[in-house]
RORO-122768 format. One line per field, with one value per atom (N, C-alpha, C): residue in one letter; chain; atom name; x, y, z. Coordinates in steps of 0.1 Angstrom, whole numbers, always signed. Example, Ala and Ser with C-alpha at 12.3 -4.5 7.8 and 13.67 -1.06 7.14 Angstrom:
2
r: c(a_a_a_s_s_s);
c: c(A_A_A_A_A_A);
a: c(N_CA_C_N_CA_C);
px: c(+132_+123_+132_+128_+137_+129);
py: c(-57_-45_-33_-22_-11_+0);
pz: c(+78_+78_+78_+71_+71_+79);
//
This chain:
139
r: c(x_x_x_x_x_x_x_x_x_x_x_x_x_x_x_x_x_x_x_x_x_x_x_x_x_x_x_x_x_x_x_x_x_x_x_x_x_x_x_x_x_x_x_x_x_x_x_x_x_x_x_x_x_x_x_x_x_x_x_x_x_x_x_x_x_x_x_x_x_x_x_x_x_x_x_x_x_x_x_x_x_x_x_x_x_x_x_x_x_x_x_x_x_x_x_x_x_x_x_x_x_x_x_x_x_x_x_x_x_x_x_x_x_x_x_x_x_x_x_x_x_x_x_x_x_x_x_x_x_x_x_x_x_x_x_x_x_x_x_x_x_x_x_x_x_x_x_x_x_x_x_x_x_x_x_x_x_x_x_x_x_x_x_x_x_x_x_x_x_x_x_x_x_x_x_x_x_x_x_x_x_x_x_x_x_x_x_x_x_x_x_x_x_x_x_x_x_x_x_x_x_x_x_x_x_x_x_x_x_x_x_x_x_x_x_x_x_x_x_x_x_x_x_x_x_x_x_x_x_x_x_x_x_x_x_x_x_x_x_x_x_x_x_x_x_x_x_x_x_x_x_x_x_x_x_x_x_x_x_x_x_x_x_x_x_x_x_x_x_x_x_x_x_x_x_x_x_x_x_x_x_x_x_x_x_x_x_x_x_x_x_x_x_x_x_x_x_x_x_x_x_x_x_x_x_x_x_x_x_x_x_x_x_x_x_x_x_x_x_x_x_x_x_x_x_x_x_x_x_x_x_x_x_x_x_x_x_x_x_x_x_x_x_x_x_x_x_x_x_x_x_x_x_x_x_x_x_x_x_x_x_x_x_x_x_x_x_x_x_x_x_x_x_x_x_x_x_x_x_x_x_x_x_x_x_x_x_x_x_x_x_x_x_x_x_x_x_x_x_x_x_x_x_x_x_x_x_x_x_x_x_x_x_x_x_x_x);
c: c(A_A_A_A_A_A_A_A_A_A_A_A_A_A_A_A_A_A_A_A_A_A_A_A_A_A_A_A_A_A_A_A_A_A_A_A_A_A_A_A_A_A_A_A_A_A_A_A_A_A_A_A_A_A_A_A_A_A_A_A_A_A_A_A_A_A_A_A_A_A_A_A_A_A_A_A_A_A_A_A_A_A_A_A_A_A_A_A_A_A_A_A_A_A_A_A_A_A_A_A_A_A_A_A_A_A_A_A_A_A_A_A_A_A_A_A_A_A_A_A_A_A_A_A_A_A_A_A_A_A_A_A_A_A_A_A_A_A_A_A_A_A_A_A_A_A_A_A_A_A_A_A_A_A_A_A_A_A_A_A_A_A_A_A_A_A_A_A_A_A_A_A_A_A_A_A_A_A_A_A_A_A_A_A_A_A_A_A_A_A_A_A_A_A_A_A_A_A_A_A_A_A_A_A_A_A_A_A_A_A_A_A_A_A_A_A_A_A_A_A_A_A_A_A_A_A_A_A_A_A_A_A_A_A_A_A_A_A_A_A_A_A_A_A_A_A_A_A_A_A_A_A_A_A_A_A_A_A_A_A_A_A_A_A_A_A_A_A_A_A_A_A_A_A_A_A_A_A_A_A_A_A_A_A_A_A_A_A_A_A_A_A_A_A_A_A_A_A_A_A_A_A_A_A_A_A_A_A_A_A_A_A_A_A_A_A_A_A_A_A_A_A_A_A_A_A_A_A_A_A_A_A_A_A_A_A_A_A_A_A_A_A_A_A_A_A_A_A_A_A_A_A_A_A_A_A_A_A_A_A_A_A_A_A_A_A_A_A_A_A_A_A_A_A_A_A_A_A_A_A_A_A_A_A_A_A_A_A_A_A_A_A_A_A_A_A_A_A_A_A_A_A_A_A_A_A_A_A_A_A_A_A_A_A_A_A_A);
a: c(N_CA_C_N_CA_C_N_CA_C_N_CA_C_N_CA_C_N_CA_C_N_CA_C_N_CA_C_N_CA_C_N_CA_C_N_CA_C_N_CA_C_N_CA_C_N_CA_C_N_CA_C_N_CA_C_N_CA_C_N_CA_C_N_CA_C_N_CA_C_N_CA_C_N_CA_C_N_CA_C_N_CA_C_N_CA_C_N_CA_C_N_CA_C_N_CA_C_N_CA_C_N_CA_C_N_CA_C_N_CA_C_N_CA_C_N_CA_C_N_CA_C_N_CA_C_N_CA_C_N_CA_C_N_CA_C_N_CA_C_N_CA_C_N_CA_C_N_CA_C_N_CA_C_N_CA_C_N_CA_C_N_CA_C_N_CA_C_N_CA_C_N_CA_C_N_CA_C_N_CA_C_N_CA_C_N_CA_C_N_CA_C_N_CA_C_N_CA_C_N_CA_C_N_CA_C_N_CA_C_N_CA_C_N_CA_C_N_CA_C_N_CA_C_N_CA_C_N_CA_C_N_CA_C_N_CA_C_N_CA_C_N_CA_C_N_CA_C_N_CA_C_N_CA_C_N_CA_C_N_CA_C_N_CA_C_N_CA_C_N_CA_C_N_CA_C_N_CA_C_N_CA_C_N_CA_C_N_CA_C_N_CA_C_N_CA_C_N_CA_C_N_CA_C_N_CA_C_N_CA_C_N_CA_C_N_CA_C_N_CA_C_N_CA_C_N_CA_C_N_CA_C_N_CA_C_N_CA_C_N_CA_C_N_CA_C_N_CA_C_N_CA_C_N_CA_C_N_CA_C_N_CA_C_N_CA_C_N_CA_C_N_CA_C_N_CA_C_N_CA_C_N_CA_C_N_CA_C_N_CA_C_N_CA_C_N_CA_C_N_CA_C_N_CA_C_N_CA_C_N_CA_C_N_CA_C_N_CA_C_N_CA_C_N_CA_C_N_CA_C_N_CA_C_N_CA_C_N_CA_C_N_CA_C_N_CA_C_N_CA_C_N_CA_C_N_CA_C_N_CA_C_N_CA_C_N_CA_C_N_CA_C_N_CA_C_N_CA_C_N_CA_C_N_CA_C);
px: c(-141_-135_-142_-137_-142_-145_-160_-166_-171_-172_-184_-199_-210_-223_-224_-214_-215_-201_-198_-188_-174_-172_-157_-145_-134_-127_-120_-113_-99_-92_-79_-68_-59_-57_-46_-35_-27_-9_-5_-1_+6_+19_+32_+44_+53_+61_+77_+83_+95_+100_+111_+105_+117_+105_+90_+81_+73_+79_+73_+58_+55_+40_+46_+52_+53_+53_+60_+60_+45_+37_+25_+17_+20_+9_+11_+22_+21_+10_+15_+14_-4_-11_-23_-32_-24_-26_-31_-23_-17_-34_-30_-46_-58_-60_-73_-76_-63_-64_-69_-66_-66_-54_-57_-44_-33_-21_-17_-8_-13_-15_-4_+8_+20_+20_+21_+22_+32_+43_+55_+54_+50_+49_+45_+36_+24_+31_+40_+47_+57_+69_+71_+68_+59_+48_+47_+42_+39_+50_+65_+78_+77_+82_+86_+78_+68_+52_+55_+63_+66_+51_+43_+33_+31_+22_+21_+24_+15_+21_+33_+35_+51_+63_+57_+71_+69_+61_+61_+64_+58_+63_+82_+88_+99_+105_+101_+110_+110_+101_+101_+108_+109_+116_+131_+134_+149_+158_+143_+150_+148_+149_+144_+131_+121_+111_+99_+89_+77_+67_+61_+53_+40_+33_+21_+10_+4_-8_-19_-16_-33_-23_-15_-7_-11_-3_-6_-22_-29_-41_-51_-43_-52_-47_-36_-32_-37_-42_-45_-60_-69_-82_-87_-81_-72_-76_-65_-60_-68_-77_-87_-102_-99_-115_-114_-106_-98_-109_-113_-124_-116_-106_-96_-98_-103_-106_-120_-126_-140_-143_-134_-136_-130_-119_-110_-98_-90_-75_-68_-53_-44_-35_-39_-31_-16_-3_+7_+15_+12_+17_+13_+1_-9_-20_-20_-18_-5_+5_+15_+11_+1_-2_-12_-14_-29_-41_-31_-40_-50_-37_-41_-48_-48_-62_-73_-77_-86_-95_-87_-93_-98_-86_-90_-106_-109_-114_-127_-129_-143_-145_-136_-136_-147_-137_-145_-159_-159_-176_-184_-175_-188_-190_-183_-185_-184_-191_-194_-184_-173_-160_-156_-155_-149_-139_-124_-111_-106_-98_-93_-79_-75_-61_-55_-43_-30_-21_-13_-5_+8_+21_+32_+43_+40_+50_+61_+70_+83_+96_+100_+112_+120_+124_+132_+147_+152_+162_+158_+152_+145_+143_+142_+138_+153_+166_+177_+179_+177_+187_+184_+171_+164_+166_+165_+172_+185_+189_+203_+213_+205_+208_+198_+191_+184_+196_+198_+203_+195_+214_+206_+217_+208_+215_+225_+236_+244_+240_+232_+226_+216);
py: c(-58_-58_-48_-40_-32_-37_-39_-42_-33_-37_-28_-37_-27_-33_-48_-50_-57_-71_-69_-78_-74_-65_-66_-56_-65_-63_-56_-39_-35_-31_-35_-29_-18_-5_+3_+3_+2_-3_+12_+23_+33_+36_+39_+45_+47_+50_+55_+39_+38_+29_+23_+13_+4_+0_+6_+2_-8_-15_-30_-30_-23_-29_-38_-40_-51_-62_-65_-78_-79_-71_-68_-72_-65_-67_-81_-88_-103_-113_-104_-115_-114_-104_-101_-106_-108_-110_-125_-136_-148_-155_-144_-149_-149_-137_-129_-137_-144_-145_-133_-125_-113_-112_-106_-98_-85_-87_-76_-68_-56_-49_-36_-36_-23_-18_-7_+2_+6_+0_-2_-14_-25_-40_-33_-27_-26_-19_-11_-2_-7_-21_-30_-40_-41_-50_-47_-35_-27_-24_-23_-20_-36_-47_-54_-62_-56_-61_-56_-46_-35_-27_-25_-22_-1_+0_+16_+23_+17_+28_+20_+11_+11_+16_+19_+22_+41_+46_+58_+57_+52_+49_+50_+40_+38_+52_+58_+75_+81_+79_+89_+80_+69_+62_+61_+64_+65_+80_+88_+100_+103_+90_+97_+108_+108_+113_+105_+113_+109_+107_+95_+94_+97_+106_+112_+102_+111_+106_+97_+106_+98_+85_+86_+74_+58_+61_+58_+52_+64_+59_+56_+50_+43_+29_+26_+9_+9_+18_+8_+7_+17_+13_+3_+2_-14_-23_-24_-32_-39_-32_-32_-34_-37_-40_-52_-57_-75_-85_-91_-103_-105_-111_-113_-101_-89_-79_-80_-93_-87_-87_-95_-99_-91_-80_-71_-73_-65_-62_-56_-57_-49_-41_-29_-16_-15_-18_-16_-2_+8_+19_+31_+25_+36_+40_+53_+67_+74_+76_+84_+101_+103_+119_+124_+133_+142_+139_+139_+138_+125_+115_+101_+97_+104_+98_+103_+118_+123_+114_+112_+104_+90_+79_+68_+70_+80_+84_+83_+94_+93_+79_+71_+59_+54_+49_+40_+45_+58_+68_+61_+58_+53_+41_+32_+19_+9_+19_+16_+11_+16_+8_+15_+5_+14_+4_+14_+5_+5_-1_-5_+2_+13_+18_+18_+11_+13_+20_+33_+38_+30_+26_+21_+32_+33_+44_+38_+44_+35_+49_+48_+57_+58_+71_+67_+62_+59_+50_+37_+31_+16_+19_+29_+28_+24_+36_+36_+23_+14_+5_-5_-4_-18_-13_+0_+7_-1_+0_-2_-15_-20_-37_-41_-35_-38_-44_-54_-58_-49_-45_-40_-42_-41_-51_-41_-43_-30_-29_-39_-32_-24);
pz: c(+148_+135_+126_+124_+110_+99_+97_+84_+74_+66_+59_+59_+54_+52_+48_+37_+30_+35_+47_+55_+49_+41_+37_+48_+45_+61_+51_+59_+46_+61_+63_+66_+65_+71_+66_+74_+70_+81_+78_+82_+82_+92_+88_+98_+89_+93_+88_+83_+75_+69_+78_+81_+91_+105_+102_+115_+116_+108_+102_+101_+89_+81_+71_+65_+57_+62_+75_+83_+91_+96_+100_+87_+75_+63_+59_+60_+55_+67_+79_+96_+90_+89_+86_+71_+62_+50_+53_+60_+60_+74_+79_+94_+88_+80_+75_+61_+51_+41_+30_+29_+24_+15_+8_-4_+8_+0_+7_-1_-1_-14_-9_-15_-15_-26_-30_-42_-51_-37_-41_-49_-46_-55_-67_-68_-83_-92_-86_-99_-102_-92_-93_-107_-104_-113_-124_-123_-141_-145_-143_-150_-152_-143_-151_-162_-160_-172_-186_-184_-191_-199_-191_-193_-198_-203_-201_-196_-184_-174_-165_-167_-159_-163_-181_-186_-182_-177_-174_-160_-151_-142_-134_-149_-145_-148_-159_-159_-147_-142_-125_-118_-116_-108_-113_-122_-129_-125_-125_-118_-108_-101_-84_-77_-86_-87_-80_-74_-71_-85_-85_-90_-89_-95_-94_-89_-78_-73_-83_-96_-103_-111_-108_-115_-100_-90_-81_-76_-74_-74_-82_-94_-109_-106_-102_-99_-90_-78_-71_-66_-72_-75_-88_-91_-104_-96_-85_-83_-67_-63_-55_-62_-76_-75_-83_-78_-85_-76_-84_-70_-60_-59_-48_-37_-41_-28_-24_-30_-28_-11_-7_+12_+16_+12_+19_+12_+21_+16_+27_+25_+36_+30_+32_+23_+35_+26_+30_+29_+39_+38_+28_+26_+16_+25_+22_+16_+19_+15_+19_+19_+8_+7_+12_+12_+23_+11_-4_-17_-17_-17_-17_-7_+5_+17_+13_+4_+2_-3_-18_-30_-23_-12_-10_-1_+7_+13_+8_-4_-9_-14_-23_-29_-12_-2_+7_+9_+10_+13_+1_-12_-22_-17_-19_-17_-1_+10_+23_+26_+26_+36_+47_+57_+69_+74_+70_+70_+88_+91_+98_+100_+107_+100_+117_+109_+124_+116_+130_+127_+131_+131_+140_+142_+152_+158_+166_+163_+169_+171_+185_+185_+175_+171_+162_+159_+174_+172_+169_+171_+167_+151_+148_+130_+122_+133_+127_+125_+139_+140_+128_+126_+117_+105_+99_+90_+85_+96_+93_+94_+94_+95_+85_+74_+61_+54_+44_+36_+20_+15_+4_-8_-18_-33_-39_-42_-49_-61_-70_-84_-86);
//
């Protein structure tokens, strides 16, 4: 098991969308008792909070826009230094950017972490098919 010094367990779930880390990040969240932390939820979160930065947030999300990295990785070194992380966490599909592994990177180098990272790799007809049997909301 990947610890740090100080016993804290962190998970990274990385793949393409349809390669089940979310169902992995829950199955893990639930054994480990750990938080399971999507980025997607948090900006989630901060729109309907209607918070600062979710109301900035939501403009890039309105226009189909990427939300900036330091936006991104301000929730979620937030949202990782919550007591609830103090034993670990399971990052759901974070780092998406070369940026955002940098930054998470040094973060762990300060604070002795050594995460745990699965990639899921999955043919990509298996992505279609689960793709495509997603239920999705017409609003």
């Amino acid at each position: 098991m990947a610890e740090s010094p100080i016993g804290m367990q962190v998970f990274i779930l990385l793949g393409p969308p349809g390669s089940g880390k979310g169902t992995q990040a829950k199955n893990l969240s639930r054994f480990f008792n750990l938080p399971h932390i999507s980025t997607g939820d948090l900006l989630r979160e901060q729109i309907h909070k209607k918070t600062e930065i979710g109301k900035t947030v939501d403009i890039y999300m309105q226009k189909g826009q990427l939300v900036p990295d330091e936006i991104i990785l301000h929730m979620l070194f937030e949202r990782i230094s919550s007591s609830d992380c103090k034993k670990g966490y399971i990052l759901d599909g974070f780092p998406r950017t070369l940026a955002q592994a940098e930054k998470l990177q040094v973060y762990f180098e300060q604070h002795q972490i050594e995460p745990l990272v699965f990639n899921l790799d999955l043919r990509d007809q298996i992505i279609i098919n689960r793709l495509s049997n997603r239920l999705i909301c017409a609003k």
